[in-house]
N, C-alpha and C positions, 0 to 999 in steps of 0.2 A: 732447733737452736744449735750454732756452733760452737762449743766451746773449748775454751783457751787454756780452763784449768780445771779439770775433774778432780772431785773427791770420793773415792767407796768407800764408807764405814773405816775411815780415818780414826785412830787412836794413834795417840801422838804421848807417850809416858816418861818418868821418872823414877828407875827402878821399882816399874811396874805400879807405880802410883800414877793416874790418867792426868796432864793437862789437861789435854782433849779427848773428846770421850765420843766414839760413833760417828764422825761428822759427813753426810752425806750432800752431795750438790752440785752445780757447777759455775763456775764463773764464763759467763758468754764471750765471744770474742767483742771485742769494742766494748765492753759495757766498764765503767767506771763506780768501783764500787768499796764503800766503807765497812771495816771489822771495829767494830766497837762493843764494849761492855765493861763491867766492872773491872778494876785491877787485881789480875791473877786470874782474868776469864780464860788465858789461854791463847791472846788476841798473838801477841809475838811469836809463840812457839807456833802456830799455825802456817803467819807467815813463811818461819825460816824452815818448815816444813816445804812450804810449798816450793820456796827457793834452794832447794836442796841441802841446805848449811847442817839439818838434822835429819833424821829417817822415822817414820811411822814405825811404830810396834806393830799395828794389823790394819787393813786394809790396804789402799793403791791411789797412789795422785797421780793423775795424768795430765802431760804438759806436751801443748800443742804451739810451739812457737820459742822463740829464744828469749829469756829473761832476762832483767837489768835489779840488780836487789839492792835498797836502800838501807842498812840497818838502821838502828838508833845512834845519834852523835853521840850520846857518851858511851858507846861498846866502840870510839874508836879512838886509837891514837894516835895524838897530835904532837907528841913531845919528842919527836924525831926529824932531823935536820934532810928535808924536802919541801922543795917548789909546788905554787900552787900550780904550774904548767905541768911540772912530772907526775903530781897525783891525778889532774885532769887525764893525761895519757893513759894510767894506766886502765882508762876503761878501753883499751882497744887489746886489751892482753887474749880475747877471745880470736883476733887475729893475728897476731905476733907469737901466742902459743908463750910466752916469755921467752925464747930464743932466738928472736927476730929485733934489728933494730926499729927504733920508732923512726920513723920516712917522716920530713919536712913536710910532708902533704897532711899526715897526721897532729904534726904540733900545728898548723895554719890550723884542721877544724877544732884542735884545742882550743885556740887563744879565742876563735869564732866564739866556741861555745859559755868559752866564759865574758863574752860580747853580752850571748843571751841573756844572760842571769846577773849582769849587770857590776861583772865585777872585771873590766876591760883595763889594764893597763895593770893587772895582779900577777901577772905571769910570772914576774921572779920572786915577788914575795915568800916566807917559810909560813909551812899552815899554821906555826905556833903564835903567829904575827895577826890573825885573823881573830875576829872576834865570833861570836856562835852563830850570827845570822850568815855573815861570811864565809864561811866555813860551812854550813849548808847549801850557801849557793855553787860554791863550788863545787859540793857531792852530787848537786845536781846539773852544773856542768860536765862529769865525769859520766853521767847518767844518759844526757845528751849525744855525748859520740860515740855510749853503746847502740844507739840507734836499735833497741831493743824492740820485740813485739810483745812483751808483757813487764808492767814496771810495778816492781814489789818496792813500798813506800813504807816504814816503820817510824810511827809519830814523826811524820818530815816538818812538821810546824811548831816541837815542843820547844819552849824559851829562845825564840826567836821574836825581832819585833815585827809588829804590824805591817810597813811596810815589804819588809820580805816574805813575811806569809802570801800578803799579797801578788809580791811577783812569782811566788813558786805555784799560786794557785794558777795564773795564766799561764804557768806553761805547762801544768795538769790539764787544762780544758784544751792548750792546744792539741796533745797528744790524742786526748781523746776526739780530738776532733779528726786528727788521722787517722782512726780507730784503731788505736793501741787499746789495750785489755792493761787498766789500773786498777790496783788492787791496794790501799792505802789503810793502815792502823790508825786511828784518831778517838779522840776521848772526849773533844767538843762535839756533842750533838746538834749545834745551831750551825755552827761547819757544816757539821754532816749534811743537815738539811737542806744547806744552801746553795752546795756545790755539789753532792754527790748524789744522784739518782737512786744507787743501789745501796743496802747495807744488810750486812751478817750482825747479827747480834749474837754474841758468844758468852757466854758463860758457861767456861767447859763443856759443854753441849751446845748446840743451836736452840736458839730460844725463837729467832725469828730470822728468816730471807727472805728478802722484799723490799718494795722501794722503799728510803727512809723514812717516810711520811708513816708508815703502815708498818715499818720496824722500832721502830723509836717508840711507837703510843706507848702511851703513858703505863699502861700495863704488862704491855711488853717488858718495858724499862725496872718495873716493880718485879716483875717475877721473876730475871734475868740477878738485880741485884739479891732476893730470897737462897733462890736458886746457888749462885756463886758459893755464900753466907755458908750456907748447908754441904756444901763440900769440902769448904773449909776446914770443918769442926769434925768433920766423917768422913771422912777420906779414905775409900778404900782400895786395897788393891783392883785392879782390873781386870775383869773375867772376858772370854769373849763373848759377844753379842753370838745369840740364838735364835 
């Protein structure tokens, strides 16, 4: 197997208190896969592990390819006087380095991109103008002209409505149908099940990897939420593994 995104014995901490505790594995390249588990499994800090935003206490993430990271809408702000065009551009900042102008050629696959996701004729709008589904689609416009080979997704469907769920769902299946390596935080298991092949079940540890069907059973699900409960209440410093 090729993979996109290695994990060794990943401890991911909080003044030596574990998020994440040991996480060994890999994510393949092309393969599209869901991090779910209870709240406080550890599901985000993993992600923004993987996307560099944080550093692991012990172990090593290996990354094979360039990445595009979605955080959570409400870890962003919108109360600052910018165009849906200029925030779209700024996913070419991996070519401009920020001291380089944005070229015509690049605001033409901006406004493209926000063709895609369905919000065409928003280019001058301010994002504070946007309501939550809007303002997703345009993060995933942004997402679009990194033209990325691994897309970190953090709850990209939470309080948005239906039909934009459903248009950001086709352009996850389109990616992976390029075989881009997706890597998506979600809390809906019937999602899970419907669209995603792969899924990590977290609960500060790995409780289960494997396809959803076979990560999600139902007892999986039970000892994942036990599991969480019990580190909650006992929380201990973290030793290294031996």
């Amino acid at each position: 197997m090729n993979a996109a995104v290695t994990l060794d014995n990943v401890t991911i901490s909080y003044n030596r208190h574990p998020a994440v505790h040991h996480i060994t594995g890999a994510f393949a390249q092309g393969s599209l896969t869901a991090i779910a588990g209870p709240n406080g499994a550890g599901k985000s800090t993993l992600l923004k592990a993987i996307a560099g935003v944080i550093s692991a206490q012990e172990g090593r993430i290996g990354i094979n390819g360039t990445i595009a990271f979605l955080p959570q809408a409400s870890d962003m702000q919108r109360d600052f006087p910018l165009s849906v065009l200029h925030m779209v551009t700024c996913g070419f900042w991996l070519q401009t380095k920020g001291n380089k102008a944005i070229t015509a050629e690049m605001k033409q696959q901006a406004a493209q991109a926000l063709v895609e996701v369905g919000l065409g004729g928003f280019e001058k709008r301010d994002l504070a103008s946007l309501s939550t589904g809007q303002f997703q689609r345009a993060l995933f416009a942004r997402l679009l002209v990194q033209n990325a080979d691994i897309m970190l997704l953090d709850e990209p469907f939470n309080a948005i409505d239906e039909n934009t769920t459903t248009h950001l769902l086709d352009i996850i299946r389109r990616w992976h149908a390029e075989k881009r390596t997706i890597i998506c935080v979600l809390h809906d298991f019937e999602q899970i099940r419907n669209h995603f092949p792969d899924c990590l079940l977290l609960a500060r540890e790995c409780i289960a990897w494997d396809a959803s069907a076979k990560a999600l059973h139902p007892e999986k699900l039970l000892s994942s939420r036990f599991f969480k409960d019990d580190w909650q209440s006992n929380i201990a410093v973290c030793e290294r593994a031996v």
